[in-house]
N, C-alpha and C positions, 0 to 999 in steps of 0.2 A: 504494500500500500504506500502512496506517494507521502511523504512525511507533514508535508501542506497539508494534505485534506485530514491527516491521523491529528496535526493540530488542530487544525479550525474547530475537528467534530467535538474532542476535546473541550476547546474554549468556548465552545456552545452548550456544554452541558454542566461545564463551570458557571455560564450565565445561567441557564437553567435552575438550577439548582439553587443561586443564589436570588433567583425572583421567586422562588417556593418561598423560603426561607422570610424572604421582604413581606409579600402578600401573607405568610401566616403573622408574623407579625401587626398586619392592617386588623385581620381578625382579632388576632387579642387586644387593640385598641379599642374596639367596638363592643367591647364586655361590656353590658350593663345598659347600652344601647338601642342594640336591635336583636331580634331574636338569634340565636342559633342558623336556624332554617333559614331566615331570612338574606340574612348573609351569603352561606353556601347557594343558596337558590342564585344572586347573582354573579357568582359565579361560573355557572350556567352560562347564565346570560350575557357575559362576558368573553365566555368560549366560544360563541358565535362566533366571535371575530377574526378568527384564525380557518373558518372553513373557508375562503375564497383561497387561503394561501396552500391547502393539501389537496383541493380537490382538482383533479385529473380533465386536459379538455375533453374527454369523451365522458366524463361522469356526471351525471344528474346530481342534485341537491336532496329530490326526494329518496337519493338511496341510504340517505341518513335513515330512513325509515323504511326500507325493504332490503335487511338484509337476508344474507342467503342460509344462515342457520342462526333461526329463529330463537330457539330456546337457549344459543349460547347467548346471543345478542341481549336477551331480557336477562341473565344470568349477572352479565358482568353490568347491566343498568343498574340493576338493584343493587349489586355490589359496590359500585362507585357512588351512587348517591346515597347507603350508607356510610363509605369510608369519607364523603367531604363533609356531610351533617355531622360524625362523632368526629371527625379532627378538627372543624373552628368550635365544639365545645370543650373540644380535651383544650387546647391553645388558650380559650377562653378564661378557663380554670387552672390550668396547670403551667409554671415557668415551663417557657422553653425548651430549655433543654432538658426537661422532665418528661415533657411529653415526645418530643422528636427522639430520646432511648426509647419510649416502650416501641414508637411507632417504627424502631429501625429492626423491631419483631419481624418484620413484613417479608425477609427472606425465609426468614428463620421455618416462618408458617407457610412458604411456598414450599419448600425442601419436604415438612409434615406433608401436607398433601399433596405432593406428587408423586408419596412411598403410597398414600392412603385411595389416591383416586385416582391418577395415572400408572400404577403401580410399578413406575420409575426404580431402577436401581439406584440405591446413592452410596458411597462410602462410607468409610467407616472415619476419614475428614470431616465430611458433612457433618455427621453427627454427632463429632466433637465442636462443630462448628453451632451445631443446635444446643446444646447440652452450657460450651460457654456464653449464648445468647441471653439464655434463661440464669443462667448465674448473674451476668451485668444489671440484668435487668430485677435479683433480688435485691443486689448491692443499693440499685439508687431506689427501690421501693420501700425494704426495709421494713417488711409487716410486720407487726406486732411490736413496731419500735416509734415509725408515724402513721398514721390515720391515714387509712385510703379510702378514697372516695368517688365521686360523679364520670371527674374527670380523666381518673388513672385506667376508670369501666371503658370510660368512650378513645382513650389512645389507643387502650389495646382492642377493643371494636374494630376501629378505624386500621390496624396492622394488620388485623385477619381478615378487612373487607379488602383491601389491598391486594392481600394475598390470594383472596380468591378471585379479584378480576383477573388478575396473570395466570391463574389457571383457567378462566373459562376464557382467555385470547390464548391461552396455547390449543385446547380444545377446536377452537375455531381459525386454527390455522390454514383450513381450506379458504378462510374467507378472502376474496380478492379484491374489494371494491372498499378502497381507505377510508372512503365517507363513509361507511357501513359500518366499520370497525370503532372508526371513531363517536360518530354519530349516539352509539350503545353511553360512553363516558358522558355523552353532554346532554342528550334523554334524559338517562337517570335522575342525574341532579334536577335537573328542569323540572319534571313531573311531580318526585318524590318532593324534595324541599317544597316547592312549589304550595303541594296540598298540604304539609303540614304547615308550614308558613301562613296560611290562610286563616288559623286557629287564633293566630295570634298576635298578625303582623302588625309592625308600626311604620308611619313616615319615617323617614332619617330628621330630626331635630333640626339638625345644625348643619352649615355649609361643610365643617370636618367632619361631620361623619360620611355625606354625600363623596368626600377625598378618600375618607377609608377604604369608603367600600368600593366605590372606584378602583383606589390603588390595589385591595383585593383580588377583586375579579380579574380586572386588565392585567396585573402581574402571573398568577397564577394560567391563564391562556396563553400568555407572552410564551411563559415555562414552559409550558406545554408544545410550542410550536420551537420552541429552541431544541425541547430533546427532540422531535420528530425529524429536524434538518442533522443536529447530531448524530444521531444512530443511524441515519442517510451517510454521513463521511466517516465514522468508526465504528470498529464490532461494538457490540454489544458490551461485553467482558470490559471493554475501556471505555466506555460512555458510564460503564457503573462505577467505576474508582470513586471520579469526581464527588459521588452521594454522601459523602464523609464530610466535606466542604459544608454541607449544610446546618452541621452538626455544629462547627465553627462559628456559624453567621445566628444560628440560634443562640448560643452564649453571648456574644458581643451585643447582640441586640437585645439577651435579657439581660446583661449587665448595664448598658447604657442608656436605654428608654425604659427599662422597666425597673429598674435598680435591684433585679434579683441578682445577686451574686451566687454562684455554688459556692456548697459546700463540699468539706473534704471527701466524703462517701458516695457523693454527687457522683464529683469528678473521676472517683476510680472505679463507680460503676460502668459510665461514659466511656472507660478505656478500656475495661473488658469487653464493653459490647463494640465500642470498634475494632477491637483485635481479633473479635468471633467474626466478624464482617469481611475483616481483610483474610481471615482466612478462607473463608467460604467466597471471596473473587480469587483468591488466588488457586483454591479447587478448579472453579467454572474453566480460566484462564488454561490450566493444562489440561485442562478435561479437552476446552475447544481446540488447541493448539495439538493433540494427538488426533483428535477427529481429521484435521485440519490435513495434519501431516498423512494420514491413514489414506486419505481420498487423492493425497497429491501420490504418494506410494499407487494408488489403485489406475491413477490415469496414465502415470509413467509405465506402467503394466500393461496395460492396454495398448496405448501407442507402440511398443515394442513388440506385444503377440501382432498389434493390428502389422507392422512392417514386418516383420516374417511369416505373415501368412501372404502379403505381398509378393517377396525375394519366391518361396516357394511358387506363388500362382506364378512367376514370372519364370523361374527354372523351366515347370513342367510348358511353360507356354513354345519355350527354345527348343526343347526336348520333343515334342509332339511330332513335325515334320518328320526329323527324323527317324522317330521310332514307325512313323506311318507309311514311310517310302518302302517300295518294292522292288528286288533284284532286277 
């Protein structure tokens, strides 16, 4: 891969990642504001914005709404429009980088279901990889030491709703048509929030809260269309590094807008569960890198039988006259 495009896709999921980061922060601004729902709902509404820039000149708008497997497509709706309704409440509730640990569960509960429902092989990495997840993730919870509550319910919600739209987009890997695929993430919320939102919604007050939730929505689609051009210029495996960056931009940002500091248990929960992270890229990473090599080995194989099945058609081709001629 040309090392131009391995950066750009890179520096695109470093922006990514850090507009997640910004827009969960708009959300925990609007605590006490607007509802929950009402927020994620425009979020949604938000993601509009980026469908001019993924859809295909041969693609309709209405194939947001006819995709071609139906039951994965309402699977990973509901799933996402649970995972954005419990993460602006976990955010709402819980510092930062309290909630963005449980919610980095989110591989941890991919790796669980895909021994449990793709019935996926995985190592015996992996499940050291799972095993140190759920250890970081005591470190900074800490039950029976602090009170857990609304908030820590809806992080880890929001990690398992995650988790299971990635397995219902790997299930629906036949699917071809990007509005289709996408289309499922921006339904969800739309609908879901939408109808609960309606129980209870308010006006925005204030001209900053109408900025919050702006910068909300519009950041978190921005995100969105940054990793989709990302994972366009780099694998997969290094489009995910950067996710750790987030982890970053949530401290700083609850240390200087929201004056939560960590504490010491905090912080060494935070680094077991990124070191259970970097282990489980660094699995994926050889896992795809012997794949990788395996099919380059299989084509070099090919090419080699394909030219000596040639040299032979081409021997007996010399050979035939001869053998056919008569005294």
């Amino acid at each position: 891969m040309d090392p131009k495009t391995l950066f750009s896709g890179m520096a695109l999921a470093f922006g990514a990642y850090a507009s997640f980061a910004i827009s969960d922060a708009f959300s925990k601004l609007l605590a006490g504001s607007l509802d929950p729902f009402e927020v994620a709902f425009s979020g949604g509404v938000f993601g509009c914005l980026i469908l001019p820039f993924i859809r295909k000149p041969h693609e309709s708008y209405l194939d947001v709404f006819r995709p071609q497997q139906k039951a994965m497509w309402v699977l990973r709706a509901v799933c996402v429009f649970v995972a954005t309704a419990a993460s602006v409440e976990a955010f709402m509730l819980l510092p930062m980088p309290e909630a963005l640990s449980l919610m980095f569960l989110m591989p941890l509960f991919v790796t669980i279901l895909s021994v449990v429902l793709l019935k996926e092989k995985v190592t015996a990495w992996a499940w050291l990889a799972v095993v140190l997840g759920f250890i970081g993730v005591l470190i900074v919870l800490r039950p029976g030491v602090r009170a857990l509550h609304l908030g820590h319910l809806c992080a880890l919600l929001a990690a398992f709703a995650n988790a299971g739209s990635v397995i219902a987009y790997r299930l629906a890997s036949k699917e071809t048509v990007r509005l289709s695929l996408f289309g499922s993430s921006l339904i969800g919320p739309l609908v879901g929030n939408g109808l609960l939102m309606g129980l209870h919604a308010t006006w925005p007050a204030t001209v900053l809260d109408w900025v919050y939730l702006f910068g909300y929505g519009f950041l978190a689609a921005l995100g969105q269309l940054m990793m989709m051009l990302a994972t366009a210029r780099a694998p997969a495996n290094r489009v995910a590094l950067p996710q750790y960056s987030q982890m970053v931009w949530g401290v700083a940002l609850s240390y200087v807008v929201f004056h939560q500091p960590l504490d010491g248990w905090t912080f060494v929960g935070i680094i077991v569960l990124t070191f259970s992270g970097m282990l489980n890229w660094v699995r994926q990473r050889i896992r795809y890198e012997r794949m990788a090599l395996k099919e380059r080995f299989e084509r070099q194989k090919a090419r080699r039988a394909a030219k000596q099945a040639a040299r032979l058609a081409s021997k007996r081709a010399r050979a035939a006259p001869a053998g056919d001629s008569t005294p």
